[in-house]
Structures are given as C-alpha cells and as structure tokens.
N, C-alpha and C positions, 0 to 999 in steps of 0.2 A: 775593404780589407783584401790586400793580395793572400791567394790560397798558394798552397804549396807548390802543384805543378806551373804557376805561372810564376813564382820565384824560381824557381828550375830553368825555365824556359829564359829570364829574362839573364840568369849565371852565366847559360852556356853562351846566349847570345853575347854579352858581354868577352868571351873566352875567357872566363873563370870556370873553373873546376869545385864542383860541391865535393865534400868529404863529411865524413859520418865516424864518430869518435867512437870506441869503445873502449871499455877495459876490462879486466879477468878478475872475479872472485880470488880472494887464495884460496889454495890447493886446489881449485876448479880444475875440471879436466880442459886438457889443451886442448882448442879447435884445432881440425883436420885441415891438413892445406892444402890449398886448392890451386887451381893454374885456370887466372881468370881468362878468354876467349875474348883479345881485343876485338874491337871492331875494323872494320877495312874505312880507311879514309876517304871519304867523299868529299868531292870539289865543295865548297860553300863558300858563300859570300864573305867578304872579310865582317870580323866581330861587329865593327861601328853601322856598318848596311843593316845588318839581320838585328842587331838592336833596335836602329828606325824602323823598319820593317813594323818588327813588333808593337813601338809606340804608336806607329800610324794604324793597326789593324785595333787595339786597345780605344785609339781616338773615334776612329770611326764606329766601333759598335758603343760606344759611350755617347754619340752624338743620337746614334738610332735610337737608345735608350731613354737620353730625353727629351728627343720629339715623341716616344710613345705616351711616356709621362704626361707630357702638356696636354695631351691630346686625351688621356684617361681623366687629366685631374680639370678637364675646360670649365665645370661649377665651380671652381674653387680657386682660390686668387691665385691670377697667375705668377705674379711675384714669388712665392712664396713655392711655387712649382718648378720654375725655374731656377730655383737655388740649390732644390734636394737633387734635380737632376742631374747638376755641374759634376762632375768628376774631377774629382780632386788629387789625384795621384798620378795622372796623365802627366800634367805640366811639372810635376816634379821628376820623377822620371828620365825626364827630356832634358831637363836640367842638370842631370848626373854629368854627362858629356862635355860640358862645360865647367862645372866644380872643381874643387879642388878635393888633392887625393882625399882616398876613404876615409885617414888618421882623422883631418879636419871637422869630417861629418857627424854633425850633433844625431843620435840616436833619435830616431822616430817614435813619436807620443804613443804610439801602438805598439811600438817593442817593450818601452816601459812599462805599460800595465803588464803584456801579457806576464814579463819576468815579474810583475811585482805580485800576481795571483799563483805564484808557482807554489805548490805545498813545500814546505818544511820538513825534512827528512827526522826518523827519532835519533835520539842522541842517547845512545850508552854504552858502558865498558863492562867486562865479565873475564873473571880471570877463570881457566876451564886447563883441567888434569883431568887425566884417565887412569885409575885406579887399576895396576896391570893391566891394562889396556879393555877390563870390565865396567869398571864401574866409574862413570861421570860425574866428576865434583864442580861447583861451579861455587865461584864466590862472587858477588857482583860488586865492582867498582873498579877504576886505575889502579890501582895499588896493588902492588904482588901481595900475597901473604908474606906476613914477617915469620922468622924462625922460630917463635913461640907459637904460631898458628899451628905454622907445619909439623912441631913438636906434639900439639893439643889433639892435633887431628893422626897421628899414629898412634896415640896413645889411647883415644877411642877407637878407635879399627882393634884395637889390641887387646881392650876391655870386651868387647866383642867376640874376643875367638878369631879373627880375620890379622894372619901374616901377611905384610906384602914382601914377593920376590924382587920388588925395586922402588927407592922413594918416589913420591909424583913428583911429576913437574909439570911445574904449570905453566902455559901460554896464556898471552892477553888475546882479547878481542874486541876490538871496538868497532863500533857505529855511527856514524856511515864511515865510508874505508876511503874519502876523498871528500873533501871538500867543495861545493860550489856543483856536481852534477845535478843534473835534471831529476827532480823525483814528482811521480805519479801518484803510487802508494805508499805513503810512509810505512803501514804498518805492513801489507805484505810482502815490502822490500827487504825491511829490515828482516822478518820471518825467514825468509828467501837466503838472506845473504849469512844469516847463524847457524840454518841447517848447511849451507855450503861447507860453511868451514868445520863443521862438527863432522861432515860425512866423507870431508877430503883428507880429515884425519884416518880414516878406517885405512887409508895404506899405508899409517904407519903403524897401523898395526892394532889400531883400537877396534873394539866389537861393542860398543855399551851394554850394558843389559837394567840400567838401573839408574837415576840419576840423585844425585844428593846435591840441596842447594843449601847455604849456609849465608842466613842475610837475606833482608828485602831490598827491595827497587819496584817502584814504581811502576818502569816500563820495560824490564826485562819481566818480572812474573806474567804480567799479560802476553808477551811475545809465549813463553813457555804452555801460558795456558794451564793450570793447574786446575785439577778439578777428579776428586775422590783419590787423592793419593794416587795420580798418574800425572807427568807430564805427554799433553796430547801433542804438541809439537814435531817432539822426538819418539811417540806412543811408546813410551817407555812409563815403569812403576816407577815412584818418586815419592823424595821424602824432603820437606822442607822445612826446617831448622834458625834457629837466633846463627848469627854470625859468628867464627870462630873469635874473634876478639872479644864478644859478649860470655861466648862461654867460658873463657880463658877468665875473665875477672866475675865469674859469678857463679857463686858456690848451687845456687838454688836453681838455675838454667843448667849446670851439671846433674840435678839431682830429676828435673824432669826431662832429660835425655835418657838416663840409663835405663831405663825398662825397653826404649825401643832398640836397645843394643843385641839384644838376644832375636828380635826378628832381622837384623841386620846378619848376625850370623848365621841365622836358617836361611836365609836368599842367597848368601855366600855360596855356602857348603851344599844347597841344594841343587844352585849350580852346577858345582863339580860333580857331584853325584852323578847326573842328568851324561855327563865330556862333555857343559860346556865352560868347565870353568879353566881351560889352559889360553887365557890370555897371555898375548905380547907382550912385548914390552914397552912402555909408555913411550 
C-alpha cells in the first residue's frame, strides 16, 4: 500500500500539483489571509526522469526486500516466499508512462475499499428562531413551521406573561451542509457543525439563555444531549416538549403544558430583572 509521502513524491515527480479542498461552516468566522512564501526554483530533472528515478530506487529496495525474505523464510517453501515478496505496484507504476490519460484508468482495488469503509455522516434538519435574540426554539425537521404553529407558539409565550418585541423567524439547518465529503466523526462532526451555526448567529444579535425544543428526533436530541432539564451541548437550561402541530390539535398536550408556563415566565422576567434580559433583535 503506497503511504501518503510516497504518493506526494510520486505527484510532484510526475509535475502534478496536489491540492487540499476545504470549505467554511456558515457564519464561521472568515480565515486570516495570509501571503504564502513561494519557493525559489531549482534546476530539476524534467517530470518523466525523476519519476523513473523514483520507480527504479522503489525497484531496487523491493528487490533487497525479497532476497531478505527468501533468505528469513529458507525452512519454508520457497515458492510460496517468493510470491509474498514480489512487489506488485512497481510494474504498474511504470506503466503509468505508457497508458492512456488518467479519464481512462479504472480505479485501483484499494481506493475502492478505502472509500467503501468511509463512515456515513448523520443526517438531520432543525428549524431554529431566537426568541428576541434570548431564547432558542428549535423545531426538528425540513419543514418551516406553518402559520398556525407560529400562531400556537405566541399564544403560549402569551399565556405565560412573555411579550415578544418581534415575531421569530426562523432558519433552517441541515446536516451535513455538502454532500459526498469525507467524514471521520459522524457524531462529533455533526456536534461541531450545529454549534457553529447556532454560535455564528450571536452577531446577529442572539445571546440564548434557554432553549425550548418542540418535537422529537432521534438524532438531533442525542446531538443536544438532554439530561436534567439542561441541554449540555449548548449548557444551556432546556425544556423539551410534543411538537407544535401536536399541541395545536390536542386539547390534553394543551392541558399538560400549562402549568409549565408560569416557570416559563419566572426565567423570562428573572432575566430582566438580573439586565439581562434586552435582547436583539432576531
């Protein structure tokens, strides 16, 4: 199996240039630019030399390797020592030179497993308001809130004692943010990339102090991490609730919500109390 620095080695010999992809969170903060320090050009053999070059110093310590072989494995048939020794990605190699361009070249049986063991990134959607840029609503799934949600859910704030200075509005967010990248951790990627965007909001003006989810999922409450009425994600206090379209058609999901409306309005108001309750504007 070629390791990294000897596919490096074998690019430049070639005069191909490796490149390394990235891309930006939203609302990530913008990287610093920089003014890379070319290098000063030195005379070098043309590409096609320093590639043989390479092949032949690859050949010859592949040769040393298996005469040392025969020579370790002499009790034991040498047929059979003779085979593991062979190196087998010399003579292809060498063959590059002669191929036909790169379009034509079937994928190497070792690129295929590695991409076929690559983890699977998670896969979810969360639609997310900031309640005057205090309080964090999250509803999970594609789907915006319809107008009778958005209606349900001020009408609770309201029942509550809690005026808002502006209706929410709400952004989507989903996961992964591209399709087909390389993923490692699924789950402390996805971790990574929700507090990104929840924390590249704070310039526009959100502060959370509280989060309210409305609706389950599977694999966004594990991402959140719930545990004694705190989300530990965002270590923030949290409350987590039926979905506003459940409570919208269900008289008795109404009826075991309102008692927690009166601690809804003591966190509010205690807030303010405190200066910190002059949230932005969403």
């Amino acid at each position: 199996m070629t390791t990294e620095p000897q596919r490096l080695q074998y690019l430049e010999a070639m005069g191909l240039t490796a490149w390394v992809a990235r891309y930006r969170l939203p609302n990530a903060r913008e990287s610093e630019a920089c003014d890379w320090a070319l290098p000063e050009p030195t005379p070098t053999a043309p590409p096609g030399q320093r590639l043989h070059a390479l092949l032949d110093e690859a050949e010859q310590a592949a040769r040393q390797k298996a005469s040392a072989a025969r020579r370790d494995a002499a009790d034991d048939t040498a047929g059979s020592a003779a085979t593991s020794a062979r190196p087998p990605t010399v003579g292809r190699a060498r063959g590059l030179l002669d191929s036909p361009p790169p379009e034509s070249i079937a994928p190497a049986p070792a690129a295929e497993a590695t991409a076929g063991e690559a983890s699977e990134p998670l896969r979810f959607a969360v639609q997310v308001a900031c309640l005057d840029g205090r309080w964090l609503v999250l509803l999970p799934g594609r789907q915006p809130p319809s107008a009778v949600e958005v209606r349900l859910l001020g009408n609770l704030l309201r029942a509550a004692g809690i005026t808002l200075r502006h209706s929410p509005s709400f952004q989507a967010f989903t996961w992964p943010l591209e399709e087909g990248l390389p993923v490692e951790s699924p789950t402390e990627e996805a971790k990574a990339g929700l507090q990104a965007f929840i924390e590249g909001a704070g310039r526009r003006g959100w502060a959370p102090e509280r989060v309210l989810l409305f609706g389950r999922d599977e694999i966004l409450e594990p991402l959140l991490g719930w545990h004694d009425a705190r989300c530990t994600l965002l270590d923030l206090p949290g409350w987590q609730g039926p979905a506003l379209g459940e409570l919208a058609g269900s008289a008795a999901a109404k009826r075991d919500l309102w008692p927690r409306l009166a601690g809804w309005r003591d966190a509010w108001f205690a807030a303010v109390a405190h200066g910190d309750g002059q949230g932005a504007d969403d």
